[in-house]
MDTraj code that builds the backbone (N, CA, C; nanometers):
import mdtraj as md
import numpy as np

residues = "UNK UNK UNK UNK UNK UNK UNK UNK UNK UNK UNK UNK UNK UNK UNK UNK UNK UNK UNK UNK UNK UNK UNK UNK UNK UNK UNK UNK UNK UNK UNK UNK UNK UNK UNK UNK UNK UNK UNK UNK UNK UNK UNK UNK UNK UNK UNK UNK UNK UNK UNK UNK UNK UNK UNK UNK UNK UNK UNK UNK UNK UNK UNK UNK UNK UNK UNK UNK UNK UNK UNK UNK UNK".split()
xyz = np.array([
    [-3.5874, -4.1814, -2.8561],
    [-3.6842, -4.2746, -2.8026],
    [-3.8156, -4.2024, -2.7750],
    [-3.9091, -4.2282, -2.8169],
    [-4.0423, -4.2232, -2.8005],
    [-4.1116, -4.3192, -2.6626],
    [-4.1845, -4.2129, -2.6033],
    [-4.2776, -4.2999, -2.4950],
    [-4.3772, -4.3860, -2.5327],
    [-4.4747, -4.5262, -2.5431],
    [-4.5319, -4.5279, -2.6072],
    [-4.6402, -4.5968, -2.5177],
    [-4.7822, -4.5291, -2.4708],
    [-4.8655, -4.6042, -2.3569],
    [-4.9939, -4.6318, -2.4093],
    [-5.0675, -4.7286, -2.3300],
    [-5.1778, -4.7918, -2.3731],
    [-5.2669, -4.7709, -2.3178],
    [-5.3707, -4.7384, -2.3220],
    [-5.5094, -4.6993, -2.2614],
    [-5.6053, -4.8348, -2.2283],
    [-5.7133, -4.8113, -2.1052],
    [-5.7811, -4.8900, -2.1182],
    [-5.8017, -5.0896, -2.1438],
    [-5.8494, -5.1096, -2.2346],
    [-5.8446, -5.3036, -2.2257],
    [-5.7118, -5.3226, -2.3109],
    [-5.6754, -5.2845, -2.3321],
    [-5.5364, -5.3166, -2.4338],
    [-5.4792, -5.3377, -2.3387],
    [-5.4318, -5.2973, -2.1830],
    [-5.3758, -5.3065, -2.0869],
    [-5.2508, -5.3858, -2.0845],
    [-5.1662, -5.3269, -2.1464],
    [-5.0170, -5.3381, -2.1477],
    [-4.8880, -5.2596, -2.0846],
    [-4.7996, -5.2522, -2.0668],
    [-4.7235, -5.1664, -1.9689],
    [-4.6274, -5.0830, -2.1175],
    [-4.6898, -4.9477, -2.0756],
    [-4.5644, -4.8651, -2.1661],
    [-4.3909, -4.9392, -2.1618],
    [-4.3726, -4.8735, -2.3123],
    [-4.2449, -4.9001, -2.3786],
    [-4.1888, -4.8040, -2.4167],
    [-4.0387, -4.7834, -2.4598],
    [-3.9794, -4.6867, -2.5420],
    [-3.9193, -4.7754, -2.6811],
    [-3.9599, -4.6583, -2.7790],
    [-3.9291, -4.7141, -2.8911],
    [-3.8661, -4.6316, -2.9683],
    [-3.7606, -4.6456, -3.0346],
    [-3.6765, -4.5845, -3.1279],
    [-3.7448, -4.5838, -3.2334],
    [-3.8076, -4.4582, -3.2659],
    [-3.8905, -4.4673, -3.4191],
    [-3.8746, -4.3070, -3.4633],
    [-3.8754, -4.2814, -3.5908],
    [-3.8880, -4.1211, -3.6429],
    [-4.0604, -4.0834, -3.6633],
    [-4.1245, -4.1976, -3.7082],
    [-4.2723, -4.1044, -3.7414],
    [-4.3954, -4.2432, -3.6531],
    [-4.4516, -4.1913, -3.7244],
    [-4.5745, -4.3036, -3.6697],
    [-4.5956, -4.4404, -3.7434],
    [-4.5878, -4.4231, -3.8356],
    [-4.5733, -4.5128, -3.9149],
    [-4.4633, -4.6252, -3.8822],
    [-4.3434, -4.6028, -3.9045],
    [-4.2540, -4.6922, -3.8078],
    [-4.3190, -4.7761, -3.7092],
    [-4.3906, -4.6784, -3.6341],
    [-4.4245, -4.7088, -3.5004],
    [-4.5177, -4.8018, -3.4999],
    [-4.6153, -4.7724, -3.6147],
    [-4.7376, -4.8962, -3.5930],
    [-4.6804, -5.0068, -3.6889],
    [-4.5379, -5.0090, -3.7046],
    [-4.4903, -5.1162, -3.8182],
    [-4.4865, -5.2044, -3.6687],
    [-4.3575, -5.1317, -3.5740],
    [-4.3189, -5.2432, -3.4659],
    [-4.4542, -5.2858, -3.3613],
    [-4.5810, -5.2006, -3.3458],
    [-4.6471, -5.2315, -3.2738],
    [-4.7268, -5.3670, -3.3274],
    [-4.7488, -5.3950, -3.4532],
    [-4.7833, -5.5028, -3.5184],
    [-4.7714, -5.6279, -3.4815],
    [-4.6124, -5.6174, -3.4497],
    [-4.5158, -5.7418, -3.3853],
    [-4.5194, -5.7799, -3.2482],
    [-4.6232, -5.6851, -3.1880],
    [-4.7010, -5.7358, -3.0986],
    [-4.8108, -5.7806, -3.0935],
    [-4.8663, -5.9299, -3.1020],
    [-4.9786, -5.9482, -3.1216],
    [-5.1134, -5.8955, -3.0112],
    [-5.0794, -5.8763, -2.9177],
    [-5.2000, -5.8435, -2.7451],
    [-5.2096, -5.6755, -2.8314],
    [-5.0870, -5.6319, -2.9035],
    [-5.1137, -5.4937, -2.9200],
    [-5.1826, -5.4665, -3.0805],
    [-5.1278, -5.5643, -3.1434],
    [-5.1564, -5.5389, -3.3167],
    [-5.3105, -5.5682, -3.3335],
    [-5.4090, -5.6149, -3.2788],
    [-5.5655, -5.6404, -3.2790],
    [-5.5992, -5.4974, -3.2394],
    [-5.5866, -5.4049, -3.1747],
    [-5.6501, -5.2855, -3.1776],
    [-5.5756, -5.1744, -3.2188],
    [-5.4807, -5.1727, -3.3216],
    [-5.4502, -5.0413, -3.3787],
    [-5.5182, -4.9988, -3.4616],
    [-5.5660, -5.0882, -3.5398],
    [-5.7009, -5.0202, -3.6316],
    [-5.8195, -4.9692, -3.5876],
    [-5.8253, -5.0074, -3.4602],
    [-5.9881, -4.9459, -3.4198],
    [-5.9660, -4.8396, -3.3269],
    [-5.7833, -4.7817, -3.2691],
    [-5.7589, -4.7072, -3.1658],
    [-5.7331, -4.5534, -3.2224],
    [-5.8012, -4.4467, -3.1557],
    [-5.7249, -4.3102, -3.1841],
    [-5.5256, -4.3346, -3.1331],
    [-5.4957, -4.2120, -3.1650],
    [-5.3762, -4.1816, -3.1440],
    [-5.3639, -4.0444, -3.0793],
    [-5.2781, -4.0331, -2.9516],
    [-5.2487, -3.8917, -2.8795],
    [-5.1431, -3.8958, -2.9141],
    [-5.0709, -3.7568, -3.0015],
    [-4.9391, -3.7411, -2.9456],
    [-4.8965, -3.6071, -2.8443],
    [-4.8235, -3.5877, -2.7698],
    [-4.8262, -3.5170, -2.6706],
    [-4.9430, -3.4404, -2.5997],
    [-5.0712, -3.5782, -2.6101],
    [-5.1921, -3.4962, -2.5480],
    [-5.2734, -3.4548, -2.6539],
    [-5.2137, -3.4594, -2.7679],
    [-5.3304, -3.4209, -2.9137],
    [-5.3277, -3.4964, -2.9824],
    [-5.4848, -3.4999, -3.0192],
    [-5.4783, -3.6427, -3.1126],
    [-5.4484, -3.6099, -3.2283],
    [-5.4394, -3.7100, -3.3037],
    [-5.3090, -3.6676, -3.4376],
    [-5.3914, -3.8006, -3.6060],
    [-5.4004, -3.7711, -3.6412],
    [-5.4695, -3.9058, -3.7986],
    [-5.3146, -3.9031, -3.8517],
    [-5.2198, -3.8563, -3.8972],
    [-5.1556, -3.8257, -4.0224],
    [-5.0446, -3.9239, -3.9493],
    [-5.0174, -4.0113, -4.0446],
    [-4.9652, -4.1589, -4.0031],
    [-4.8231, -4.1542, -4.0350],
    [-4.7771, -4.0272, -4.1106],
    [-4.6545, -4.0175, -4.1580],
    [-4.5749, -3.9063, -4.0436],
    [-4.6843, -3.8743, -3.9292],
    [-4.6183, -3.7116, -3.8147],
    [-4.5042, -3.7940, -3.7923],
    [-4.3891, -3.6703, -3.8250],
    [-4.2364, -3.7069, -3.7303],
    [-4.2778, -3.7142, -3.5771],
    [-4.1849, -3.8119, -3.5333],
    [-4.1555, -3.7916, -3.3903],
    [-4.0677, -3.7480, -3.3053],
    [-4.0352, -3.7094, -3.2295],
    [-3.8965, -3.6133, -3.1822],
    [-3.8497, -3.7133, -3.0350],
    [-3.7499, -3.7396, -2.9901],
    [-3.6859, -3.7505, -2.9233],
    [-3.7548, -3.7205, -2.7438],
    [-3.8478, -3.8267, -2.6626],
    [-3.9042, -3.7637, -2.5749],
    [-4.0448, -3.7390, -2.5892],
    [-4.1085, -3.7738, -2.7008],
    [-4.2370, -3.7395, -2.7402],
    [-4.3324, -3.8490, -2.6707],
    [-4.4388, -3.8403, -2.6468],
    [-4.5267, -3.9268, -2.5549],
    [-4.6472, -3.9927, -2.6454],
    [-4.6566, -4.1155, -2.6613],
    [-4.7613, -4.1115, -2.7948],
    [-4.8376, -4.2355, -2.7155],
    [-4.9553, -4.1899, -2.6811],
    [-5.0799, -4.2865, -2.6096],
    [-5.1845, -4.3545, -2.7280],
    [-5.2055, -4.4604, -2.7137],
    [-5.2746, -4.5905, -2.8589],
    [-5.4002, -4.5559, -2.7282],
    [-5.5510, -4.4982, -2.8017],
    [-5.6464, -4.4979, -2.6879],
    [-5.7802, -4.5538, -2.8055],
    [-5.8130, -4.6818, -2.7023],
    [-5.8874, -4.7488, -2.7789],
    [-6.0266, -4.7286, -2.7875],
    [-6.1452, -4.8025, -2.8799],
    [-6.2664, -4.7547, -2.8218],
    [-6.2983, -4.8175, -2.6925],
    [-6.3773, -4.7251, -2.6053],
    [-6.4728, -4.7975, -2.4727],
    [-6.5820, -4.8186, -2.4657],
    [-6.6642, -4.8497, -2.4299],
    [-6.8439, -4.8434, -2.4080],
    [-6.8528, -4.7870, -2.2695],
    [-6.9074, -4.6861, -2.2563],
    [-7.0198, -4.6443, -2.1672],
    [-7.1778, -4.6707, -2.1537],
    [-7.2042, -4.6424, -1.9898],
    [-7.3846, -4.6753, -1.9674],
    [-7.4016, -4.5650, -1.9579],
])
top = md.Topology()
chain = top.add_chain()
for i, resn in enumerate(residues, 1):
    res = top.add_residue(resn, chain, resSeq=i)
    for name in ("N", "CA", "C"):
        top.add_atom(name, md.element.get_by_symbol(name[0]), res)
traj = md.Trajectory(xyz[None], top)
């Protein structure tokens, strides 16, 4: 199981999800609609580093934060 938390206006309550890579992962996040509108425009942390490569394994315990864009003044 993977941790899986949301940053910012996406404002949803972390989940655990049984997935091996990322990909998986943004298959089931899809099937959330409040969540599937900003995966395309969100970075990705995994354990604190951000990560592009959509195929990274995931391990058992791994923490993976969806951090979206914000605006600042």
């Amino acid at each position: 199981m993977v941790i899986v938390e949301f940053m910012g206006p996406i404002n949803e309550n972390k989940i655990e999800l049984d997935v091996k890579n990322l990909f998986e992962l943004k298959i089931k996040l899809q099937e959330i609609p409040a969540i599937a509108k900003w995966l395309d425009l969100s970075a990705v942390a995994v354990n604190d580093v951000l990560v592009e490569d959509i195929d990274m394994e995931l391990k058992n315990g791994d923490r993976v934060v969806v951090l979206p864009p914000v605006c600042g003044g």
